[in-house]
N, C-alpha and C positions, 0 to 999 in steps of 0.2 A: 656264229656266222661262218658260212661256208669261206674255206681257202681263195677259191675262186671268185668267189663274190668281191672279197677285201682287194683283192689282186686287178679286180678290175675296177673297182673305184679309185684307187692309188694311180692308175695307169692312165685315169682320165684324169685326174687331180695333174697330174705331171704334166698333162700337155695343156693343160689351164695352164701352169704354171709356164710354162713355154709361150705357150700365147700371151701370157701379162708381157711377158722379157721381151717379145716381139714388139707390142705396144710400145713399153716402152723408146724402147731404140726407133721405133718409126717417130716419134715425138723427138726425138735425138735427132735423126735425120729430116727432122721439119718436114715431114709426107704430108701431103694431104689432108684434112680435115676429116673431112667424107670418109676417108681408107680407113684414118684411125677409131672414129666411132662405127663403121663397120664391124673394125675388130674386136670392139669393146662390148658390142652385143653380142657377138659370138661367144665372148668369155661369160658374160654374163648367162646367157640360153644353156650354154655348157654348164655354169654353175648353179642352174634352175635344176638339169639333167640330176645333179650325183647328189644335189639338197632332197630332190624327190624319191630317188632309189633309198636314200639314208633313213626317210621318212617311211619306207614302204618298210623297210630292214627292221624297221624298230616297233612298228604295228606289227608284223609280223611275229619279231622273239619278243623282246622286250613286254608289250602291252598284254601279247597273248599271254604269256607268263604271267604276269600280275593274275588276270581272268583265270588261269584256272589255278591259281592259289586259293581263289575260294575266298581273298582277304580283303575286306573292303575297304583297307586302310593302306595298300599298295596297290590297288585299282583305282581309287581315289589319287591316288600320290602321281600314277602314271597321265591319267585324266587331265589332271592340273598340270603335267609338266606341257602337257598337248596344246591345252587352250594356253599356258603363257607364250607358248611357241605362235600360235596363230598371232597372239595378241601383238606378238613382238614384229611380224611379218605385215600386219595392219599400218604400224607408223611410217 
């Protein structure tokens, strides 16, 4: 995976992480109801954001790699890790 690539998903992971800290402390400072779950879907949306790129990153090298091994026993393996993924995003 590209330098740049990595650098920007770190960069968004970091202001998730700044936006949880925010939550946080506005639940400290007893704000609003409404504000707080505002900002909880924004973390979340953001965290939909860098799950999706992760997903793309990995069909990309990852899956494609398997594909052109040629090996049907590491295409298989990538396949299965995909569908335990969806399955686990279904509950």
């Amino acid at each position: 995976m590209a330098k740049g690539a990595v650098d920007q998903k770190i960069n968004r992971l970091r202001r998730i992480e700044g936006q949880v800290r925010g939550i946080a402390q506005m639940i400290d400072d007893d704000r609003y109801c409404i504000d707080i779950l505002h900002q909880v879907q924004a973390v979340k949306s953001a965290l939909v954001k860098v799950e999706s790129q992760i997903l793309k990153d990995h069909a990309a090298c990852c899956v494609s790699e398997a594909i052109a091994t040629g090996s049907p026993a590491e295409q298989k393996e990538k396949f299965d890790e995909l569908i335990d993924l969806f399955e686990k995003v279904k509950r």
